[in-house]
Structure formats: structure tokens, C-alpha cells
N, C-alpha and C positions, 0 to 999 in steps of 0.2 A: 324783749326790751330793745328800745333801736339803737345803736353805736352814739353816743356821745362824742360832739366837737366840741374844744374850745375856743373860743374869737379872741384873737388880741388887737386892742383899738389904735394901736399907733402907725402914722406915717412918717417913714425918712423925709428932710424935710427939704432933701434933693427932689423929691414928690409931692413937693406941697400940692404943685397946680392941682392934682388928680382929688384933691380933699376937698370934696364940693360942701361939706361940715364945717370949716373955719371963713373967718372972715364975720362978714357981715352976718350970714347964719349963725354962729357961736354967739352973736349979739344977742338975736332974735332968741336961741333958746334962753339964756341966759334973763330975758324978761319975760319968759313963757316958759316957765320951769313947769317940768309935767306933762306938756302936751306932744303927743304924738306925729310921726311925722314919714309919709312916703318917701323912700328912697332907692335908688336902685345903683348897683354897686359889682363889682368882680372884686372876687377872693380869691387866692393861694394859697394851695398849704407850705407852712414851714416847719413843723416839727411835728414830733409827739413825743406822748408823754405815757412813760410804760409803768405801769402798777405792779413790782414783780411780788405782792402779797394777793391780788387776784387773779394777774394775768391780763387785765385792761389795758388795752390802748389807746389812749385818745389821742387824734390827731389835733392840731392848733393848727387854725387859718388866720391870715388877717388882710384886711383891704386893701387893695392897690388902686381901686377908682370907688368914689362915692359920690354920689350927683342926688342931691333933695327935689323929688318933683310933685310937681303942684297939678290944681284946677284938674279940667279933661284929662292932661296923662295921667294922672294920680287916682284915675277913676280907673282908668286903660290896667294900669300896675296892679291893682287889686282884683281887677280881673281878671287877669294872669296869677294872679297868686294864688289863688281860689280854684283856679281851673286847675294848675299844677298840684295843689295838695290834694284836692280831690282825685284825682289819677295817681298819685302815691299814697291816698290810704284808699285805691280801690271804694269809692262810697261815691255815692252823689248827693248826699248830705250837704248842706252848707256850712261850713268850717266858721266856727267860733270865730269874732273878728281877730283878735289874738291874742296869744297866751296873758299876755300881762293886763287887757280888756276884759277875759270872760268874767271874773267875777266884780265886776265892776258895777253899779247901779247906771241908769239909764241919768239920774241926773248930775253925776261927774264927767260924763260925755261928754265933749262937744268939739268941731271942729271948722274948722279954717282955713281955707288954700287948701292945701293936699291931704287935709285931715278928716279922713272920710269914715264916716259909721259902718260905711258898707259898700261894697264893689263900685256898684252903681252911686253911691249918694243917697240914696232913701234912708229913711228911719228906721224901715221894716228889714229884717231879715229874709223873709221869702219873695223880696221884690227883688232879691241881689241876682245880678247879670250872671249866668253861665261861661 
């Protein structure tokens, strides 16, 4: 079973700039509750957290830059993402669009600017870019 993180969402707000999340985008989710959204972002770890009833450690990371992207990059980004989980589970399978997607039907779908069904933009699963 693979080591469990956990993410804590908040930025000092001596760091606001680096919260490509707030602002005008906080708007935007906020009238688009639900929909998904490319992003690409650097974490640090700050702590962990030790289970001394199993022995578990989980470490806590949290953001220090987050930037929302769209269109063509957003295509680029899940091409990369696809490529990298693919080479960390050893498979060349096509990775489920993602965890909170798989069990989703095809007509709760749908997307917008950087909201993409699949690497490429297609409908299909086996048209997704390598």
C-alpha cells in the first residue's frame, strides 16, 4: 500500500502573490461549483504526523505556488501527468482521468478552458497523447 500524504490548503498571506487560486478565480469557482480545473503548482513538506498505535507516518505538505492553466497548456499538463504516472505505476495503460472522475458517468462531464476529459482533449480514452 503506498505511503499516505497529507495537503494542507492554506497560504501565508505574505504569499498571497504565489495563490494563482484567489482572486478572480475564487469568483469563477464559486459560480462553477464542481467543475474541475488544471493546475500546476510546487509543495513543501512541513510536518508529520506519527500514529504511535500503528507506527504510520504521514507526512503534511502544502503549496507555496499554484498557477490555474488553461487551453493548449492544460493539454501539455495532462500530458505530463499521464506520462509520469504511467512510469510510476510501471504500466502503459492509460490512467483513469482521476480519482474523483473514475466513477463518474460520461454525462456529468464536461469541460471548459483547461477542463479537459483527456490529455489530448478528445472524448475517447485511447486517442489520449503519450
Amino acid at each position: 500500500m503506498p505511503q499516505p500524504v497529507s495537503v494542507s490548503g492554506s497560504f501565508d498571506k505574505d504569499y498571497a502573490d504565489y495563490n494563482g487560486l484567489d482572486g478572480k478565480f475564487a469568483e469563477e469557482l464559486l459560480a462553477s461549483r464542481g467543475t474541475r480545473y488544471v493546475v500546476v503548482g510546487i509543495i513543501e513538506g512541513i510536518s508529520s504526523k506519527d500514529d504511535w498505535r500503528t507506527g504510520e507516518v504521514t507526512p503534511t505538505v502544502r503549496p507555496v505556488h499554484l498557477e490555474v492553466v488553461r487551453g493548449d497548456e492544460a493539454v501539455v499538463v495532462r500530458q505530463i501527468l499521464d506520462r509520469i504516472w504511467r512510469e510510476r505505476m510501471d504500466t502503459v495503460a492509460d490512467p483513469q482521468r482521476t480519482l474523483m472522475e473514475a466513477n463518474e458517468d460520461e454525462e456529468t462531464w464536461h469541460h471548459r478552458d483547461g477542463n479537459l476529459p483527456y490529455p489530448n482533449g478528445s472524448e475517447q480514452p485511447d486517442q489520449a497523447g503519450s
